[in-house]
Structure formats: structure tokens, C-alpha cells
N, C-alpha and C positions, 0 to 999 in steps of 0.2 A: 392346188395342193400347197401347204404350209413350206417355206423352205427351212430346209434342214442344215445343222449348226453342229461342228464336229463334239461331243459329247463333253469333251474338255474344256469347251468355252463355255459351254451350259452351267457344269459343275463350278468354273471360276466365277462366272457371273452370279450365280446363286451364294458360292461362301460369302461373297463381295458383300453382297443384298443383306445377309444375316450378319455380318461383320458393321456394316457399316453405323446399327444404333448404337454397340456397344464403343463405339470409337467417338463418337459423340456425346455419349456420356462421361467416356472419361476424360474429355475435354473442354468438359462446362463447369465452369466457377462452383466449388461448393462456397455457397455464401453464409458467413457466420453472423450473428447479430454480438456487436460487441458494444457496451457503455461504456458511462464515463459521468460520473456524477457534475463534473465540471465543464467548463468551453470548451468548442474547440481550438485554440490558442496553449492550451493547458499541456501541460508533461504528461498529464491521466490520458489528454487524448491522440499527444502527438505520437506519444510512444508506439500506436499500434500503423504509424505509417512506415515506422523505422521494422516491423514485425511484417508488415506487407510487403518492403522491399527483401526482405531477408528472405522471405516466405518464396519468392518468386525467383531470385538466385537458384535456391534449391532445387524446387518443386517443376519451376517454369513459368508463365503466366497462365491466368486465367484456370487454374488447381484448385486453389482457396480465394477468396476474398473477404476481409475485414470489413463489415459493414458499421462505423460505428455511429450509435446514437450518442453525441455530445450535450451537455446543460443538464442531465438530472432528467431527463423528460418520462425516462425508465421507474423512477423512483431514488430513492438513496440508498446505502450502502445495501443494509439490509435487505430491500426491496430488488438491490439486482441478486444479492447471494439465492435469496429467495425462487429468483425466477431463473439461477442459473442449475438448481438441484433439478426443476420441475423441466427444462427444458426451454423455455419460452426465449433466454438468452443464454447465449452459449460461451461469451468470458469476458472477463474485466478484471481491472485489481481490486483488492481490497487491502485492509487494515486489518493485521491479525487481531486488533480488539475488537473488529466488528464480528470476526468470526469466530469470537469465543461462544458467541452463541448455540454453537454447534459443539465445538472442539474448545473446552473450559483448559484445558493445556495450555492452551496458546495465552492469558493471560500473566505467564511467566515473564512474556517476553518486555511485559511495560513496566518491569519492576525499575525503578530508579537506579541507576548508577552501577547498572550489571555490565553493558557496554564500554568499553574504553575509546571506541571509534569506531570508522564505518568497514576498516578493515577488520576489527574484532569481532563484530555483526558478517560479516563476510564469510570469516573461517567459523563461525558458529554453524548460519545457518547452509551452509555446504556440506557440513560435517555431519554424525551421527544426531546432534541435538536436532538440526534440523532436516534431513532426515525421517525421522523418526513423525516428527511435527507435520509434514506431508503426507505420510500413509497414513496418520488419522484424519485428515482431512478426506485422503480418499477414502477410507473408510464410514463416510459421512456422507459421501457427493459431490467431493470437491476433487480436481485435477490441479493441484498447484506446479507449476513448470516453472517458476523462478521466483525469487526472492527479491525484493524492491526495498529504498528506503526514502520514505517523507522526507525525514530532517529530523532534529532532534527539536525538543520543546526547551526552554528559557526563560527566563523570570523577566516581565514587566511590569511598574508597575508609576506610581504620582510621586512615590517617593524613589531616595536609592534605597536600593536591599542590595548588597553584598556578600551577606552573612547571616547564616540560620537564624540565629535570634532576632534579625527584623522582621522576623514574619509571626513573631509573636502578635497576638493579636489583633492583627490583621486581616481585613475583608479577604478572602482571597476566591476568586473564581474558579470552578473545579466543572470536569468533564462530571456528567452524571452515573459514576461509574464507581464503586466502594474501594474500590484500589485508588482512586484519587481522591475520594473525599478524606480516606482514612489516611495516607499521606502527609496532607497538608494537616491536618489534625493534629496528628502526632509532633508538629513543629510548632505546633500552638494557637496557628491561624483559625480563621473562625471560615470552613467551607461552603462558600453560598454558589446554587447550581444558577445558570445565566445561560440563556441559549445564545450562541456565538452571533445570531444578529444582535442583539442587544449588549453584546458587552461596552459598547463604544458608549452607548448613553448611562451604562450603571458605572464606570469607569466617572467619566463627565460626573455625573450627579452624586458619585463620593457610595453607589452602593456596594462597588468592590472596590479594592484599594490596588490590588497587583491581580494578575494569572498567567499561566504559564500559556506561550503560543510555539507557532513557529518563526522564524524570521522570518520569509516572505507574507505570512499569513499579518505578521505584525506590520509590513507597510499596505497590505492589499487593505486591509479595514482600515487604514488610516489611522492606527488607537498610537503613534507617536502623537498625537494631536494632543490627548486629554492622559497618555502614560507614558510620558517623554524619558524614562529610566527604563533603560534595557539592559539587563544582565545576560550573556552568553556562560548559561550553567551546564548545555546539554543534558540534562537529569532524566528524563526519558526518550530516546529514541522510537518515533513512530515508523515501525516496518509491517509491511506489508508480504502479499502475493500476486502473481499475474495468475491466474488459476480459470478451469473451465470446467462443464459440467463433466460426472464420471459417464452421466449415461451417452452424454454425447461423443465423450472421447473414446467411445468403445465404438463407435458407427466411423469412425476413419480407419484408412487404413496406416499402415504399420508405416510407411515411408513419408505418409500424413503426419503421423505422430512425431517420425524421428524427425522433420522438417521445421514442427513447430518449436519443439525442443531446441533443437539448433537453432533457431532463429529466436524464441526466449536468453537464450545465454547469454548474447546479444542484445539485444532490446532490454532486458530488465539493469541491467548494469547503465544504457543511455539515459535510462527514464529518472536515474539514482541523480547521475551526472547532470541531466537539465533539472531535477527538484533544485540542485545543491546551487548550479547559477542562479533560480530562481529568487533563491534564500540570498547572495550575495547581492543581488541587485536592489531585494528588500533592503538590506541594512544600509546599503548605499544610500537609497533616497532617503531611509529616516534618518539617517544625518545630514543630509541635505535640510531637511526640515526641522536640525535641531534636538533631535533625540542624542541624549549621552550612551554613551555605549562602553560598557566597562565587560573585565573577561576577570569575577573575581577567583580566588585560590580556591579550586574545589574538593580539597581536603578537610576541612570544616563541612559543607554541604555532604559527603561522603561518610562522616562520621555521624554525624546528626539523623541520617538517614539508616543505619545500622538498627539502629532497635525495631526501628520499622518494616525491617526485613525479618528479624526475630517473628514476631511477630504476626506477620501477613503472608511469611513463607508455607506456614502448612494449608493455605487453601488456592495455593499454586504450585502444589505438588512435594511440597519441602523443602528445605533449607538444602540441602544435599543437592538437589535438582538445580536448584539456586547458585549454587557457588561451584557444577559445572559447567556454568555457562561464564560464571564469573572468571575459574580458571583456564579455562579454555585457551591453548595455546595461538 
């Protein structure tokens, strides 16, 4: 005969038995796939180890894990927003100009000389403007959780340019983008598009004269070499998002959510911080190398740049739109 087991160890051993997948499930890594069009070395990709440690304060270990694919292997900007609607990849940053392609709003934000600093970018996009800029993205597919900023972009060029009117006639290098080309237009330069591996040899060989980069980006291509005049103009500010897919964020749960949140608040603010060393240590070595480096009066560049906003504000939402982001406390 079978020996017999007082009824209450039957039923404890049995909840046990049923209990024990679900305990296991919820203690196995959701793993996310996250990019990074750049190294890993890079602010794009170290930022999401400083999001893992955050993540895991929270949550615990072994909740989430950030998987991230570093160098581009994903595709580019595009190609990850791409795969981040569809699911395939589940978050990265991007450039809100990349994502105007989706959300045509967000090309507000590259208008010239809107910015006063990265605090004024700060109280913006925290605020209603941005805000606002965020539930259309989620109304699109996107989950943006924090705000990021590149750096701002600056004039270099074979000559000095100081002052708007040296860009009169002028080669100038231009993103492929009609907010840039018409820009630089409008000051009289003559906009030739140049893909960013090649500017170093049209620079060299006299096919562009200046373009606007970032400072780190101006020592990582070496272009002190053949546009040894660096102007510190800041004229556009490239910001960005940490964002994830909508379909994906709706498959976590709520304490998943508040977890990434909180540890975004954090991390996109670090990533601002290591872009801006990165930009400091550029300008560092191209003076090492002999680049001049001037910080000319940007009250001339700021007026010159006015009609241009006239102008190119109604196909970024208005002039009105425009100048509250400009007064923006």
C-alpha cells in the first residue's frame, strides 16, 4: 500500500509545484536589444551601462538587461527608428532630426539661435514644448523617456569667418537637409551636400571652403588638418531622445516602466555630460595641432540669421511656435 501524507503537505507541496514556473519567470532577465550607431567606447553606447546600473538599484538584478549592439551593425539612425516601431529593436537614442521623419514638429528644434544654452534646452524640453514633442512621437511608435544633447554645431573652415558676411560666397558644407541648405543660403554661401566621410578631402582639395560640425566630431575626422579656423558659434544645438518602441513598452510592466523612467533621468543627463567632455577634449587636441580657436560676438550671427526665421518658420509650425521656445523662461 501507498504511504499516506497528512493532506496539508499534499496541498503545500502541490501550490509549491504550480508556484514554482511563475517564480522563475519572474526572475529571468527580460533582455532588450538596444543600438548604438557608434563604438562601444562612445557616450551613445556607454550611456546604456550607466541605465543597466540604475536599472538594477531599482528593479534588482537580473529584471531587465540591456543588450547592446555597438558600431552601426543594426543599420543607422533611420534604420534603428525603423526597427524600433516594428519591434525588431527595442531602444536607442536618436536625433530629433532624424525623427522628423515620422514627427515633422520636431524640426523646430534645429532652427538656429532658438537655444541660449543647454540649460535653456533643458527647461524647454521638460516643459509643455517638450512635452508635447513626446506624445507625438508616441503617437507614432515612439516611447521617448528623456531628452539628450550632442553639442552644438560651429563654423570651420581654411579661412577665419567670424562674421556673417564671410560666408558670403563661400563653399559651405551643408547636412542634406532644406533647413540647412536654405540657411546657409540665405547668408549668401553657395550650399554643397558632402557626405561626412568625404569632407576631409573636399575641405583638402578647396571643394568646400567652411561647414558647421561638432567639436569632438572636428578633432575625431582630423579636419584641424586641412580647416585649421574654428569658430565656437553654437548656431544649432543637436538634441536628441533616449526613446523605445510604443508596442514594446506596453509589454512591461508598470514598475518596469517606472524603473526605466527613473533610471532615464539619470542616464540622459550623464550621456549630455560625457558628449560635452568629449567636445572638450576635441578642441583640446586641435589646438594641440594648431587649430586657432576664436569665440566670435554672436550678435551679428543672431541678427543675420533673423530673416531666416521669417522665413522658414511657417514650415516648422510658425513663427509663434518659434519664439516660444525662444522665450521660454
Amino acid at each position: 500500500m501507498a504511504p499516506r501524507f497528512p493532506r496539508r503537505l499534499v496541498l503545500g507541496a502541490a501550490a509549491g509545484a504550480l508556484a514554482a514556473p511563475h517564480v522563475a519567470r519572474a526572475q529571468r532577465a527580460r533582455t532588450l536589444t538596444i543600438t548604438s550607431i557608434l563604438g562601444p567606447q562612445s557616450p551613445q553606447a556607454r550611456v546604456w551601462t550607466r541605465m543597466q546600473e540604475e536599472v538594477d538599484r531599482i528593479l534588482g538584478p537580473n529584471r531587465i538587461r540591456f543588450n547592446v549592439v555597438a558600431g552601426g551593425v543594426m543599420g543607422g539612425e533611420r534604420q534603428e527608428a525603423e526597427g524600433i516601431r516594428v519591434g525588431t529593436i527595442q531602444g536607442s537614442l536618436s536625433t530629433l532630426a532624424n525623427l522628423t521623419a515620422w514627427v515633422a514638429d520636431g524640426a523646430v528644434f534645429d532652427m538656429p539661435y532658438i537655444f541660449r544654452d543647454e540649460a535653456h534646452i533643458d527647461r524647454v524640453m521638460r516643459g509643455p514644448i517638450g512635452q508635447r514633442l513626446f506624445a507625438q512621437y508616441q503617437q507614432n511608435g515612439f516611447r521617448a523617456v528623456g531628452h539628450i544633447s550632442y553639442g552644438s554645431r560651429n563654423l570651420l573652415a581654411k579661412q577665419p569667418i567670424t562674421h556673417p558676411d564671410q560666408a558670403r560666397g563661400r563653399r559651405m558644407r551643408v547636412l542634406p537637409a532644406p533647413l540647412h541648405i536654405e540657411l546657409w543660403r540665405s547668408l549668401g554661401a553657395n550650399p554643397t551636400q558632402t557626405a561626412i566621410t568625404e569632407t576631409y578631402n573636399a575641405l583638402q582639395t578647396g571643394v568646400v571652403d567652411m561647414m558647421d560640425f561638432t567639436k569632438s566630431g572636428y578633432a575625431q575626422l582630423k579636419l584641424y588638418e586641412v580647416a585649421p579656423h574654428f569658430a565656437i558659434t553654437n548656431h544649432i544645438w543637436a538634441l536628441g531622445v533616449m526613446y523605445f518602441g510604443e508596442q514594446f513598452w506596453q509589454t512591461l510592466t508598470q514598475p518596469e516602466r517606472d524603473a526605466i523612467m527613473q533610471a532615464a533621468s539619470v542616464s540622459c543627463p550623464h550621456f549630455t555630460a560625457m558628449a560635452n567632455e568629449d567636445h572638450e577634449r576635441g578642441l583640446a587636441e586641435a589646438r594641440q595641432h594648431g587649430a586657432q580657436i576664436v569665440e566670435p560676438d554672436p550678435a551679428p550671427w543672431r541678427a543675420a540669421m533673423r530673416p531666416f526665421w521669417e522665413s522658414f518658420a511657417p514650415r516648422v509650425g510658425g513663427i509663434e511656435r518659434l519664439m516660444d521656445i525662444v522665450n521660454h523662461a
